[in-house]
Backbone bond lengths (Angstrom), bond angles and torsions (degrees), N, CA, C in turn:
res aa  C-N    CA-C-N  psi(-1)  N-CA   C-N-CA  omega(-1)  CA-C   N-CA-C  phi
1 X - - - 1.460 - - 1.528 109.89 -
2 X 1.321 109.83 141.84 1.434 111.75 173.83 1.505 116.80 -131.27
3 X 1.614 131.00 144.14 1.263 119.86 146.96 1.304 127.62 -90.15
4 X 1.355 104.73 121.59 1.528 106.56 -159.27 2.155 87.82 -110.20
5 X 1.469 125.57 121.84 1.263 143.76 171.40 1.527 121.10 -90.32
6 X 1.085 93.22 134.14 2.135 92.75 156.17 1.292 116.92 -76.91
7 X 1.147 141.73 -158.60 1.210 153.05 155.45 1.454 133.20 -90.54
8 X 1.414 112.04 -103.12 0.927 142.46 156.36 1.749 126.57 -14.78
9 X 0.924 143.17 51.41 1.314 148.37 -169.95 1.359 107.41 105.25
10 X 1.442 117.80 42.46 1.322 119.89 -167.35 1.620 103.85 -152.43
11 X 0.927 100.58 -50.50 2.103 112.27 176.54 1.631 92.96 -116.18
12 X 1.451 130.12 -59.42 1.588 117.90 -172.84 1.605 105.92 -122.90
13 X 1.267 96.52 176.05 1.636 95.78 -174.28 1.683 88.95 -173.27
14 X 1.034 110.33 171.64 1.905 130.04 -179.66 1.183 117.94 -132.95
15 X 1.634 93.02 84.96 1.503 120.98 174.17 1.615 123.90 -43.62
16 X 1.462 105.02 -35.16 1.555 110.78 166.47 1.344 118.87 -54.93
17 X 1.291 129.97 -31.12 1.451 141.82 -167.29 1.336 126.05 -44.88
18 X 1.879 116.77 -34.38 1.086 112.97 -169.09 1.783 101.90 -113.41
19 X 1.145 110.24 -11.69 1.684 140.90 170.36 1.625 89.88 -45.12
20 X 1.588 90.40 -82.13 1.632 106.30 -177.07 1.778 134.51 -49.06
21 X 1.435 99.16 -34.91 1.637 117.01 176.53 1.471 90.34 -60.02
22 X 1.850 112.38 -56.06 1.782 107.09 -142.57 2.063 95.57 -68.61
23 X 1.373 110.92 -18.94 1.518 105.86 -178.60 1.699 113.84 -69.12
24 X 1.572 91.75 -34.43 1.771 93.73 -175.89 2.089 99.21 -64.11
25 X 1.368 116.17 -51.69 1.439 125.07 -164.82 1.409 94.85 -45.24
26 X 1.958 109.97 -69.60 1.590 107.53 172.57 1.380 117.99 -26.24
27 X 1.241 109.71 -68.26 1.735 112.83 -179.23 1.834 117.62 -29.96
28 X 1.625 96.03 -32.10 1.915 92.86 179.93 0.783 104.33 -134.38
29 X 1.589 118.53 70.45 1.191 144.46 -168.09 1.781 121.18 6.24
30 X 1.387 99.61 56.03 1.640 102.22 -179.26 1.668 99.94 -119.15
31 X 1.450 103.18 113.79 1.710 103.30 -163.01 2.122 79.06 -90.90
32 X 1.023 109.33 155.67 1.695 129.16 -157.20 1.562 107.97 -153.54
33 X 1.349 117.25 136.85 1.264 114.35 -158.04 1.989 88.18 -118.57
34 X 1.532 128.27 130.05 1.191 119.16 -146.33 1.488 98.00 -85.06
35 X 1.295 124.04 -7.37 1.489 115.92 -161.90 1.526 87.28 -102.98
36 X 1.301 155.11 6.55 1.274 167.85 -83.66 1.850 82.72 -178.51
37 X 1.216 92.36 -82.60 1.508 127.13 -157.67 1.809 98.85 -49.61
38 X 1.942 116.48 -48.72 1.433 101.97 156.83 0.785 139.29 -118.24
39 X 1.681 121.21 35.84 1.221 107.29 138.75 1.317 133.61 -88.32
40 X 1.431 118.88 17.14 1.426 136.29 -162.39 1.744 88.68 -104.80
41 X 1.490 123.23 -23.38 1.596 124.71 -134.13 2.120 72.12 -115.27
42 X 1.314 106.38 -19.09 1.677 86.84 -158.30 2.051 92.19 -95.19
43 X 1.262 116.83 -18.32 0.619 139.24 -152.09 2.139 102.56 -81.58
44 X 1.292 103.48 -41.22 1.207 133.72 174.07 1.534 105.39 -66.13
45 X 1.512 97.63 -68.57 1.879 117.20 -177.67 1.538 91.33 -42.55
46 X 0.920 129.53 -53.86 1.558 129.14 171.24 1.431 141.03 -32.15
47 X 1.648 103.43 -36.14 1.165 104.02 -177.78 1.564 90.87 -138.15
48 X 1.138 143.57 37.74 1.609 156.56 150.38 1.404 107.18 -105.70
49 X 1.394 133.52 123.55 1.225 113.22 -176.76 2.148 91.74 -105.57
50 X 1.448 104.70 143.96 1.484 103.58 -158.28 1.689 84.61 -104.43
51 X 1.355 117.24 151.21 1.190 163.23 -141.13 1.712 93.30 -87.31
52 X 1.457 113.93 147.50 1.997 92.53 148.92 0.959 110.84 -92.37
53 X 1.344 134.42 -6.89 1.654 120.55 156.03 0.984 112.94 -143.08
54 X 2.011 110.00 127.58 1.662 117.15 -138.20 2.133 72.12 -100.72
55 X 1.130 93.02 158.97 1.709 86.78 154.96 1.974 95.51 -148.95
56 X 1.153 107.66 -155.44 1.704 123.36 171.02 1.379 106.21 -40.19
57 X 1.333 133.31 -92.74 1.184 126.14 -173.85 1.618 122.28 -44.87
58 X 1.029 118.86 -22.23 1.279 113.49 -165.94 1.892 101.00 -83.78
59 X 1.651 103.49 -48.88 1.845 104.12 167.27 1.472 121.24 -53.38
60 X 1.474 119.45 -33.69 1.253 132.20 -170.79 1.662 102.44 -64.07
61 X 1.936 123.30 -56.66 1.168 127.92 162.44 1.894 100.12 -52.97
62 X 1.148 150.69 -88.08 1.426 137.87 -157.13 1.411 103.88 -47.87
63 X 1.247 127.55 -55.63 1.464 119.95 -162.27 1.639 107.42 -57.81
64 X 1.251 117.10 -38.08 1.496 123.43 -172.96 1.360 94.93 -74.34
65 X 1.514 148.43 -28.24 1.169 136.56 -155.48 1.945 96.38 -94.54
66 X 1.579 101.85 -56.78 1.212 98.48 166.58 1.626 127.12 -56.61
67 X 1.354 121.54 -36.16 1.746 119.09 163.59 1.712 109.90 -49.58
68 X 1.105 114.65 -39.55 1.625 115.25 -166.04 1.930 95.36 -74.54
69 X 1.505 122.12 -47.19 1.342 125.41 152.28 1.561 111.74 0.91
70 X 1.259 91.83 -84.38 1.428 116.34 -161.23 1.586 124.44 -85.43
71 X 1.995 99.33 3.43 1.472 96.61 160.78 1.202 100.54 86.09
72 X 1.779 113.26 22.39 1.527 87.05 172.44 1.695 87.83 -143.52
73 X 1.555 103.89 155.86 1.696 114.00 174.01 1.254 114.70 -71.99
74 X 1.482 92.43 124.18 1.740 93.54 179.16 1.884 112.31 -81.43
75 X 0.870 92.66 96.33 2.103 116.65 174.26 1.321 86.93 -48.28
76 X 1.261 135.15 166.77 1.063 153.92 151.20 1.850 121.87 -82.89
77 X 1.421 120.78 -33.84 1.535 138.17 136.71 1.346 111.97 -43.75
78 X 1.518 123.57 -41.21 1.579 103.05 175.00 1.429 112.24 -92.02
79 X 1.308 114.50 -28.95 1.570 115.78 -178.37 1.765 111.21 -59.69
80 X 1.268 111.67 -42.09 1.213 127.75 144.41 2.011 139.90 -21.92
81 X 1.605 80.77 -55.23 1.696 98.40 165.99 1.578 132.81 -98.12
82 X 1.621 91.94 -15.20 1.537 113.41 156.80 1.785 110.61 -51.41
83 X 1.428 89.90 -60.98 1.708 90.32 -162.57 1.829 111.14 -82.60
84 X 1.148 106.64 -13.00 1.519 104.76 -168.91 2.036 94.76 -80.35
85 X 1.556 105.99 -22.35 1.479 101.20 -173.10 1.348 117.83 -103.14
86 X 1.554 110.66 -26.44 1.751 120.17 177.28 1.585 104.82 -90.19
87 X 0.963 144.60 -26.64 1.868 138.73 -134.55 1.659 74.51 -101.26
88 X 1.480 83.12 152.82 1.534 106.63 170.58 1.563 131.05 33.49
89 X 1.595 97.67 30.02 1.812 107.59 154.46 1.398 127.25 -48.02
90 X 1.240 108.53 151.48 1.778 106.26 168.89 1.184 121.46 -62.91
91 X 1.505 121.69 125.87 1.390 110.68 170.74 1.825 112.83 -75.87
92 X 1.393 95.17 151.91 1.339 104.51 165.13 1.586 116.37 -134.81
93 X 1.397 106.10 165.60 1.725 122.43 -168.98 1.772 94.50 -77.48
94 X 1.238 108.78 134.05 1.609 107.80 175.86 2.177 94.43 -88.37
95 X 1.756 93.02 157.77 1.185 90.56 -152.20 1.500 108.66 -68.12
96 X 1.453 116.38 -26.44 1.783 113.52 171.35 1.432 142.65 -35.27
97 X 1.160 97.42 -18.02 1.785 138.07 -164.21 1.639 92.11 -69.34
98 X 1.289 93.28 -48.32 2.026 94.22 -171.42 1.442 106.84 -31.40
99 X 1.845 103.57 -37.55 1.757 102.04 -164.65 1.511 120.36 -46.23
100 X 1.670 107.62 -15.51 1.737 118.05 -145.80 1.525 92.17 -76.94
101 X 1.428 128.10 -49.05 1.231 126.38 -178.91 1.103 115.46 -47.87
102 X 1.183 148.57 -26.45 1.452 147.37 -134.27 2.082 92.18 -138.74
103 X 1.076 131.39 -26.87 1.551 129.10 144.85 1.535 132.65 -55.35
104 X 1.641 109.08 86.70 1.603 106.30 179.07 1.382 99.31 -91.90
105 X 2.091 100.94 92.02 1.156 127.84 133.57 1.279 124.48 -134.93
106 X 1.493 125.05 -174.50 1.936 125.53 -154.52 1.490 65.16 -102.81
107 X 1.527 95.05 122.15 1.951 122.50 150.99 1.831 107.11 -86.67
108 X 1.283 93.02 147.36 1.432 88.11 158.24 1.852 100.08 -166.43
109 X 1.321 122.45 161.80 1.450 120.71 -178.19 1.540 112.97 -115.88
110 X 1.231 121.83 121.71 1.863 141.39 143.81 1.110 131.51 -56.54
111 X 1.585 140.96 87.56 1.276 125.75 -156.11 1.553 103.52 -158.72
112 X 1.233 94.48 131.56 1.977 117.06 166.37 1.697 86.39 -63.64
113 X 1.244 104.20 92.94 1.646 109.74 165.05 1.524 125.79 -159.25
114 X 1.788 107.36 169.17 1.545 93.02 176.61 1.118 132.80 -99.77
115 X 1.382 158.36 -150.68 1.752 130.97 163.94 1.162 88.56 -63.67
116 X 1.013 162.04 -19.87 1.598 130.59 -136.18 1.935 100.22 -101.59
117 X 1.151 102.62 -5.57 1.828 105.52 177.28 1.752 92.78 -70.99
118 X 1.205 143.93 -22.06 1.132 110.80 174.73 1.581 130.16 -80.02
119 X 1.341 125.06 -16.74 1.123 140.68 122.22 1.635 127.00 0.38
120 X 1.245 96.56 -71.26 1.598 110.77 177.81 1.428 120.62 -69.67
121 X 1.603 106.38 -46.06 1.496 103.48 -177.26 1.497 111.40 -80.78
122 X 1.547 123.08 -11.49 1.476 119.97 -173.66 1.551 91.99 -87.56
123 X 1.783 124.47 -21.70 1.815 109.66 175.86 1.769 97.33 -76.38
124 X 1.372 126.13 -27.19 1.501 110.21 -174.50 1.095 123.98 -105.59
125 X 1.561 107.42 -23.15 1.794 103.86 161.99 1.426 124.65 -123.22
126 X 1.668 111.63 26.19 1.701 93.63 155.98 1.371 111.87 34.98
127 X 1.398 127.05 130.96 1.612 134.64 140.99 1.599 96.93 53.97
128 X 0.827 141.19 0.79 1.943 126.22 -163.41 1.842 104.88 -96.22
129 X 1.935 114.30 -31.32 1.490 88.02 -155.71 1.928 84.57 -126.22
130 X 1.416 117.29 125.79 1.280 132.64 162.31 1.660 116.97 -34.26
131 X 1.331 107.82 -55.55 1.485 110.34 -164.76 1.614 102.66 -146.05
132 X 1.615 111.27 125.19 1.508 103.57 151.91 1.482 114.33 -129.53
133 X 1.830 101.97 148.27 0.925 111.11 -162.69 1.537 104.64 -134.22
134 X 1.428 94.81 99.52 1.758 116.01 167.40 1.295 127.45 -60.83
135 X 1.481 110.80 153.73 1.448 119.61 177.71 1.587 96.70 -57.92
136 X 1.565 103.20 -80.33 1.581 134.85 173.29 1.864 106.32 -1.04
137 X 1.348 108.73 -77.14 1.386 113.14 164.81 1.334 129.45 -50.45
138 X 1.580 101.99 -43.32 1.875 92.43 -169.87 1.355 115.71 -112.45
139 X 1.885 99.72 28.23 1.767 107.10 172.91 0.983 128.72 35.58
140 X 1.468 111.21 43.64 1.579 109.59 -175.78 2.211 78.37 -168.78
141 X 1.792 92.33 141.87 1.516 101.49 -173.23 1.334 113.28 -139.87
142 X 1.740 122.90 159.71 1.258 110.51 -176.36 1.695 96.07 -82.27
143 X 1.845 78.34 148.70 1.130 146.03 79.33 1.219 117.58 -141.25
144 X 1.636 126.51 -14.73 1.213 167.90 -86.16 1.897 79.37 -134.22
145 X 1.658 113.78 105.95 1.646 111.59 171.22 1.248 121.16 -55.80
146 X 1.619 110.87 -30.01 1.492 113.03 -175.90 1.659 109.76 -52.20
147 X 1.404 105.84 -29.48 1.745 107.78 178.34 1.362 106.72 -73.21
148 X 1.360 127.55 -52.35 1.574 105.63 169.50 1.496 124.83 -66.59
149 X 1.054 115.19 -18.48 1.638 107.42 153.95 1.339 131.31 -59.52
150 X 1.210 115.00 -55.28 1.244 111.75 157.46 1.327 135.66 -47.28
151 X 1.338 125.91 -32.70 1.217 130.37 154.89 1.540 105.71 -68.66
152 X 1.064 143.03 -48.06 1.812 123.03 168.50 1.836 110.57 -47.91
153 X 0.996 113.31 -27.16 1.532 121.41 -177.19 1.807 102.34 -67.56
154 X 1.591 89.51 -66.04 1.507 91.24 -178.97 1.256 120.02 -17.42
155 X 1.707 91.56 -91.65 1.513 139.59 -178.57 1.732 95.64 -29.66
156 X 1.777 106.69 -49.96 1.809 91.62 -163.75 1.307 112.27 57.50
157 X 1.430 110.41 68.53 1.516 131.42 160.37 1.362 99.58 -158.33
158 X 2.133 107.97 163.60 1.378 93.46 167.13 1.291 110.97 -85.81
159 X 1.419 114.05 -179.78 1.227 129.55 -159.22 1.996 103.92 -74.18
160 X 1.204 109.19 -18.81 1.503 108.16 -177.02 1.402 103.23 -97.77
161 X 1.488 119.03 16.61 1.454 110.02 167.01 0.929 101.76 -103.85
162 X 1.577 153.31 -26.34 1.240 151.58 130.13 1.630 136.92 -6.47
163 X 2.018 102.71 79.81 1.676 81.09 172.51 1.403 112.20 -94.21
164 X 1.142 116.75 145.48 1.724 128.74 -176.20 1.155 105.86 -111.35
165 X 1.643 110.45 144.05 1.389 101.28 -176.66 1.725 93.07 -150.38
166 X 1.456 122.09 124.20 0.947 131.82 168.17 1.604 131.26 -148.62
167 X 1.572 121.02 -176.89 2.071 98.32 -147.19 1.955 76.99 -105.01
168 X 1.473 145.45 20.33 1.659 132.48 -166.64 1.319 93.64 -119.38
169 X 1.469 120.97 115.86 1.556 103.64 163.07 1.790 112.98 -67.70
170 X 1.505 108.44 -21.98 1.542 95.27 163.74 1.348 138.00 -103.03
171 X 1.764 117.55 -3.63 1.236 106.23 164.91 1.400 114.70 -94.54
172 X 0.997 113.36 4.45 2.045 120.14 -167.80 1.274 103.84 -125.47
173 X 1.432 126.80 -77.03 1.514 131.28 -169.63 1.411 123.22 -48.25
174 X 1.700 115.64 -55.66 1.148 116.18 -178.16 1.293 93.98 -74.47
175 X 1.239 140.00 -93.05 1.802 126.84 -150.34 1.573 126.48 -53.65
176 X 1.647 106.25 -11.45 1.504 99.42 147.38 1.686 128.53 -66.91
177 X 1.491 97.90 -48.82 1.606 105.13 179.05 1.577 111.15 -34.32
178 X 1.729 103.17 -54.56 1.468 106.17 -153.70 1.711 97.97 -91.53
179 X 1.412 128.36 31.95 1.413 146.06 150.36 1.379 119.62 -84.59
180 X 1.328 110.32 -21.02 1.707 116.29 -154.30 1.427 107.86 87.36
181 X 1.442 133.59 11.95 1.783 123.08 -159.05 1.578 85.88 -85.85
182 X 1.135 110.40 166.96 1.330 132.08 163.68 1.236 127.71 -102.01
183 X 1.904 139.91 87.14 1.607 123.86 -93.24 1.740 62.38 -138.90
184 X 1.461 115.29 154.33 1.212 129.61 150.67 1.660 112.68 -123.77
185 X 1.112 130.05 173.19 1.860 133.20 174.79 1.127 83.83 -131.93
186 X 1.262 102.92 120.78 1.970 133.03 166.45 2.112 79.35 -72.10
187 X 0.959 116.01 150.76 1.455 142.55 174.87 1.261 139.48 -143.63
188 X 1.276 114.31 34.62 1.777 102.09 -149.95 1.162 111.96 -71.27
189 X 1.701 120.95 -16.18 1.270 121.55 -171.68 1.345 124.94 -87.92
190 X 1.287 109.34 6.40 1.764 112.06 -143.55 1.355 130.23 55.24
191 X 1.061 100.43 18.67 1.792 90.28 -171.50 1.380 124.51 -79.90
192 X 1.528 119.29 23.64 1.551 122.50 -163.38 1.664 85.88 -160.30
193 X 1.154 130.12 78.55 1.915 138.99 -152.67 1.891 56.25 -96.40
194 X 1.549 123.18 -107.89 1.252 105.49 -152.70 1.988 138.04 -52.79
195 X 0.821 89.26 47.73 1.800 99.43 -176.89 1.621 96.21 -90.38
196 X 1.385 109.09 141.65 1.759 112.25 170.13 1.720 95.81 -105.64
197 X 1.191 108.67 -3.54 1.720 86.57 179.46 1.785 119.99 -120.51
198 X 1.340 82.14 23.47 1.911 100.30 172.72 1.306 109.68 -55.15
199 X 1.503 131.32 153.37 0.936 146.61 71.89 1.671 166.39 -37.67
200 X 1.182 153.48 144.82 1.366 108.24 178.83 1.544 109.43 -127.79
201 X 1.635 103.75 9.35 1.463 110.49 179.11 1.447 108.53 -142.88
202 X 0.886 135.07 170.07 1.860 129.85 177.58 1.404 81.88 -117.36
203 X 1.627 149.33 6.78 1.721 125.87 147.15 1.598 93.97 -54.89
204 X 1.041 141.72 -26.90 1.411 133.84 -145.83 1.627 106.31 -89.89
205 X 1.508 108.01 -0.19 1.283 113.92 178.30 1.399 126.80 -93.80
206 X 1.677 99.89 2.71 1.564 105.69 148.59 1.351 129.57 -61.91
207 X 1.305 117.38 -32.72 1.398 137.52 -162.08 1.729 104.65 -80.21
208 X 1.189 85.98 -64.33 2.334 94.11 163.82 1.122 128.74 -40.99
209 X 1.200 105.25 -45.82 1.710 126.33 -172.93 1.720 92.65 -68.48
């Protein structure tokens, strides 16, 4: 058996992000309510598929898609102050993650990413994940099954020994399902009330296992 992870809003995420947006909104006088602010932002991530390496143009298209979200005109001065204050924060480990140390099973990570995620997860998880396997490297990205195949190849298991657990019902859930994976939705926010394959904590991955 393996837990096979995404990344990205799944093991780390950048807690500063919505901190930082709600100071730029204040700044032009748009008072913003933060739980408002992501579920409007997860909602977007959803139907934008993000880059393995985001730069200027690529925030300039999300920020304007998410501003129009939320009912507000994307200025070119704020799109501007969007990216000079949100782009390229530190990621950090969300605090549930601790559970991974204390699970003797083979970890490994799935991720729309660039080399540079191995970097990050060896500063936050030390020793915890066997194998990661990037978009960036293996030129091929979710949603795309050939990527969960390839990860059954990797790994060398079948595909129903595989639990997967990631926060997209369309870049994670569906193209694991239709692998044979055994797919969970990390949830912490509620933002998927009808999902049957939620979670809302990865402690809860004692219980699966």
């Amino acid at each position: 058996m393996v837990l096979l992870f995404d990344a990205a809003n799944t093991l780390i995420h950048k807690p500063q992000l919505f901190t930082k947006a709600k100071d730029v909104f204040e700044k032009f006088g748009i008072h913003t309510d933060i739980n408002e602010l992501k579920a409007k932002h997860k909602i977007v991530s959803e139907l934008i598929l993000f880059p393995d390496r985001t730069n200027k143009e690529f925030y300039s298209q999300f920020n304007r898609e998410w501003l129009y979200s939320l009912g507000i005109l994307p200025k070119e001065e704020l799109l501007t102050d969007l990216f000079e204050a949100c782009s390229y924060l530190p990621w950090e480990k969300f605090n549930d993650t601790d559970i991974l140390k204390d699970l003797s099973i083979k970890k490994a990570i799935l991720s729309n990413f660039n080399e540079g995620l191995d970097a990050i997860i060896s500063n936050h998880f030390p020793n915890i994940f066997s194998k990661l396997i990037v978009s960036e490297t293996e030129r091929i990205r979710k949603p795309d099954v050939k990527f969960y195949e390839r990860a059954v190849e990797v790994l060398d298991v079948n595909p129903e020994e595989i639990i997967y657990i990631g926060d997209s019902m369309k870049l994670d859930i569906e193209p694991a399902l239709k692998v044979g994976m055994k797919p969970y939705l990390i949830d912490r926010n509620n933002d998927y009330p009808f999902s049957s394959y939620k979670i809302s904590s990865l402690t809860q991955l004692n219980q699966i296992i």
